[in-house]
C-alpha positions as CSV (number, residue, x, y, z in Angstrom):
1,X,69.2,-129.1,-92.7
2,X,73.1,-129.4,-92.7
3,X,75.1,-131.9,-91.5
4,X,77.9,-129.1,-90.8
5,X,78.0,-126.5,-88.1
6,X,77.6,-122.9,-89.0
7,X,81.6,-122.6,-88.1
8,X,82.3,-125.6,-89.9
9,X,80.6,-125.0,-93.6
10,X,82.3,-121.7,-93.1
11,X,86.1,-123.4,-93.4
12,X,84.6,-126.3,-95.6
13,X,82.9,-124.4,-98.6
14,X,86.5,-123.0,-99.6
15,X,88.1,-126.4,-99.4
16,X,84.8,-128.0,-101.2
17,X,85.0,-125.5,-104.2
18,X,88.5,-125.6,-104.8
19,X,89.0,-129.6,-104.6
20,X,85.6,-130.4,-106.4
21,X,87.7,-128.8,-109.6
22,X,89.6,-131.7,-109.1
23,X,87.1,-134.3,-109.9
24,X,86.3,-132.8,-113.3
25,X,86.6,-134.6,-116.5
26,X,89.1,-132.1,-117.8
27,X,92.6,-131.1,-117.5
28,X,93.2,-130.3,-114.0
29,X,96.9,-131.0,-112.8
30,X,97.5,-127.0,-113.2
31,X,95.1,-126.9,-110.1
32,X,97.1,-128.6,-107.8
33,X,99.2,-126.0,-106.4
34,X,95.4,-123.8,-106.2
35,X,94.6,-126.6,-104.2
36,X,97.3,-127.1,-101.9
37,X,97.3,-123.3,-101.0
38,X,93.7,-123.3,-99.9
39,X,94.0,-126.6,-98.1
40,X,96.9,-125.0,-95.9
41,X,94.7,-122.0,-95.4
42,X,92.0,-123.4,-94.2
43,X,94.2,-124.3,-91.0
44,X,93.2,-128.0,-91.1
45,X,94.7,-131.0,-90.0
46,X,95.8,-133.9,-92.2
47,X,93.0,-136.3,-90.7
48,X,90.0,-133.6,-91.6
49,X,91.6,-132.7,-94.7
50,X,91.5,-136.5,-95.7
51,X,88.0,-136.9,-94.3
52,X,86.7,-134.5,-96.5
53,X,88.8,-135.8,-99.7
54,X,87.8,-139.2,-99.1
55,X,84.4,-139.5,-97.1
56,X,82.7,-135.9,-98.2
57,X,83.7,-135.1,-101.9
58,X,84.6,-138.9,-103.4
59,X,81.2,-140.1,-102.6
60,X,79.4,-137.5,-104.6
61,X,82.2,-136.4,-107.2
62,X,83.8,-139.7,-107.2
63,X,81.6,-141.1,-110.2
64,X,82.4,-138.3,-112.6
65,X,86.5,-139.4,-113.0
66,X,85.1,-142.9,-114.2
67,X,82.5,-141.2,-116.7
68,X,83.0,-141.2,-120.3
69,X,81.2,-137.7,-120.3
70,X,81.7,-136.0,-117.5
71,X,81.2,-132.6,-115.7
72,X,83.7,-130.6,-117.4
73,X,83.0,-127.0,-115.8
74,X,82.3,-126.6,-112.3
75,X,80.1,-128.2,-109.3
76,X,78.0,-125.6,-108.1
77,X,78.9,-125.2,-104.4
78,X,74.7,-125.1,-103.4
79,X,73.9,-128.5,-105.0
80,X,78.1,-129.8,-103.7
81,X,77.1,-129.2,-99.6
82,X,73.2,-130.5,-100.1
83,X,74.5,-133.9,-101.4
84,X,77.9,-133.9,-98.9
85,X,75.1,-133.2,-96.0
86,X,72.5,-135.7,-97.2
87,X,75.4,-138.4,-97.8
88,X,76.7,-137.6,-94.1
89,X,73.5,-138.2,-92.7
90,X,72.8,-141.6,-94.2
91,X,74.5,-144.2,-92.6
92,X,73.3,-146.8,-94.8
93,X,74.5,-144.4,-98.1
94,X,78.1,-144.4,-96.6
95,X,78.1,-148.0,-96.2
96,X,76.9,-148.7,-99.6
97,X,79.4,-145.8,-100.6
98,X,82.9,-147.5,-99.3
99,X,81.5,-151.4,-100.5
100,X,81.3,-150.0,-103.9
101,X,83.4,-150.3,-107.0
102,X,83.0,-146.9,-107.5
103,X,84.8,-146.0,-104.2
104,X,88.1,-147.7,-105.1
105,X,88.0,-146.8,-108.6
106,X,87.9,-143.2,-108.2
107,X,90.4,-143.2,-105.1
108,X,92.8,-145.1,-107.0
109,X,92.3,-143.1,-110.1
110,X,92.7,-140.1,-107.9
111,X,95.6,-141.1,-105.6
112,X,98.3,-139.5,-107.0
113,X,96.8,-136.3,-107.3
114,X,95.6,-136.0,-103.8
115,X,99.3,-137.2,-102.1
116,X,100.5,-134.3,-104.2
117,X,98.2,-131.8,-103.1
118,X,99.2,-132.8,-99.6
119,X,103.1,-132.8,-100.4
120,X,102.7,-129.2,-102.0
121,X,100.9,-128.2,-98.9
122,X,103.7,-129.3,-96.7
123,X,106.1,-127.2,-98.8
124,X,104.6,-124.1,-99.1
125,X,105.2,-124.1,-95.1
126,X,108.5,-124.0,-95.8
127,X,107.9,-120.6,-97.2
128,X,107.4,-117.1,-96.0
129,X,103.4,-116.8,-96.5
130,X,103.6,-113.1,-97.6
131,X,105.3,-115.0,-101.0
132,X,102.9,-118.2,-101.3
133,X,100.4,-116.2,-103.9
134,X,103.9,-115.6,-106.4
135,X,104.5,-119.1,-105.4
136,X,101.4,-120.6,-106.2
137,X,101.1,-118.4,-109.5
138,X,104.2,-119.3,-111.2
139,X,104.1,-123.1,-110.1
140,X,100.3,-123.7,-111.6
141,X,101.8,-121.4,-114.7
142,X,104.6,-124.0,-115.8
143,X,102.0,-126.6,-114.8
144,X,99.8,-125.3,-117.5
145,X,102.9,-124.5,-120.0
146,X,104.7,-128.2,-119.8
147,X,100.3,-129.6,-120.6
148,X,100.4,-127.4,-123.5
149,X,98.0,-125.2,-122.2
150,X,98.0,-121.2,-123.2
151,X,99.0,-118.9,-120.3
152,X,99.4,-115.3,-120.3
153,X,102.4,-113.2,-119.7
154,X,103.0,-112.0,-116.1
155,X,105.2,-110.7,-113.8
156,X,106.6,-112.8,-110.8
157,X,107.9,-111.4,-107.9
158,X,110.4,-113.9,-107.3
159,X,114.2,-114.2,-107.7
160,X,116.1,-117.1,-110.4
161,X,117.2,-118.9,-107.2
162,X,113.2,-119.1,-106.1
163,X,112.2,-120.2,-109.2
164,X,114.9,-123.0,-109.5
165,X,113.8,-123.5,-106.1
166,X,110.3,-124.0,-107.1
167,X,111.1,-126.3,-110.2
168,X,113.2,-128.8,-108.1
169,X,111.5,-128.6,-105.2
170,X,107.8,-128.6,-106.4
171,X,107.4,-128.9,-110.1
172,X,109.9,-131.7,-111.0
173,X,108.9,-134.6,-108.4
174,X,105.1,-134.3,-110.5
175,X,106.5,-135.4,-113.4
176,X,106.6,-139.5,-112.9
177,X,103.7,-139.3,-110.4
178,X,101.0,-137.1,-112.6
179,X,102.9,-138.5,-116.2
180,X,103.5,-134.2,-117.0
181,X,105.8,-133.5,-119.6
182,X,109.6,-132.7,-118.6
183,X,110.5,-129.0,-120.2
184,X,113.7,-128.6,-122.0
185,X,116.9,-128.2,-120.1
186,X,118.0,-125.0,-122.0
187,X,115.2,-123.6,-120.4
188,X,115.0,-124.7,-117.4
189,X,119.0,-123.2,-116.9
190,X,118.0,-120.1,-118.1
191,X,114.6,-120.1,-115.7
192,X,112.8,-118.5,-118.1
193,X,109.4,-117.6,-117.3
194,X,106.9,-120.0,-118.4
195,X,105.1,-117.5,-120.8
196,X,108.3,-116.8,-123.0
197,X,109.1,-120.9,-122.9
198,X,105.7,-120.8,-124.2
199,X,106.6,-118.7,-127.1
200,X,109.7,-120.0,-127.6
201,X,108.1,-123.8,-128.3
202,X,105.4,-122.1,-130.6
203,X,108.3,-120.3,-132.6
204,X,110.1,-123.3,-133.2
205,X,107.1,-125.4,-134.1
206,X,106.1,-122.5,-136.2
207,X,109.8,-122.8,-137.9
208,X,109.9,-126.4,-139.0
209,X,106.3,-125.8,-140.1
210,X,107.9,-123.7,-142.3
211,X,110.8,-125.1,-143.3
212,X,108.8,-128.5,-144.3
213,X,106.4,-126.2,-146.1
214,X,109.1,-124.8,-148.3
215,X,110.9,-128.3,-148.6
């Protein structure tokens, strides 16, 4: 039996999936902005949001950050709410939970991430919502580009001023806090999309490859 209301697994399980991705032992910093859109969705306040962060998804999830082999793919969202409901109705497993080095390892290790889920939530309030899916797109894109992850080309429906927008507003103030790599500035004044920054780094690898091959 649930722990959770009909009504209340209903707005959970969205919030559930899409954090759980979070907690995997992979690269998952492109998420964020994923993240951040589905929290401010789900119409929840900043106390529920952090109850379920904290006391619902660290308690189950919270052990695979500190693992040397983790879950790398996904949580399936069946076995995620049995354990959330069985933790939830054990007093005694919640009280071992928060006494346990395992609780403030994984919160610490996890800290930054979460305050920046929250701070991209804020933001995207400051947008027109019929925009937030460009928004959301572009942002996790140059995410993925600055980790040197492969992205595919796209069109975004948003203006230069937007995207600089974006970069300083959104993208920039990770860098320090999640330790994600600063793009060049030539690009960033031309606002190029992240795709053809993409190809632009792997053509100029791909020249002093050459050039050192032929010296």
């Amino acid at each position: 039996m649930s722990h959770f209301s009909p009504s209340a697994l209903d707005i959970r399980r969205p919030v559930w999936k899409t954090l759980s991705n979070l907690f995997l032992d992979t690269e998952v910093r492109h998420e964020i902005p994923y993240a951040a859109q589905v929290c401010l969705v789900s119409n929840l306040d900043k106390q529920t949001l952090n109850d379920i962060w904290y006391n619902e998804l660290h308690p189950i999830l919270g052990k695979n950050v500190l693992s040397l082999a983790g879950e790398w793919g996904v949580f399936p969202l069946e076995w995620l709410e049995t354990q959330i409901s069985r933790h939830k109705q054990s007093r005694f497993r919640i009280f071992l939970y928060r006494s346990s080095p395992i609780a403030l390892m994984s919160r610490y290790m996890l800290r930054d991430t979460w305050s920046e889920v929250l701070r991209i939530q804020d933001w995207l309030q400051l947008w027109e919502a019929n925009k937030h899916p460009a928004i959301i797109q572009f942002s996790s894109d140059l995410i993925s580009m600055m980790l040197g992850m492969n992205i595919q080309s796209r069109t975004y429906p948003l203006s230069s001023a937007e995207r600089k927008r974006i970069w300083a507003e959104a993208i920039k103030p990770m860098h320090n806090r999640l330790h994600i790599e600063p793009i060049a500035p030539t690009n960033l004044a031309h606002m190029c999309d992240p795709y053809r920054i993409q190809q632009n780094r792997e053509h100029s690898t791909s020249s002093v490859h050459t050039k050192q091959n032929m010296e």
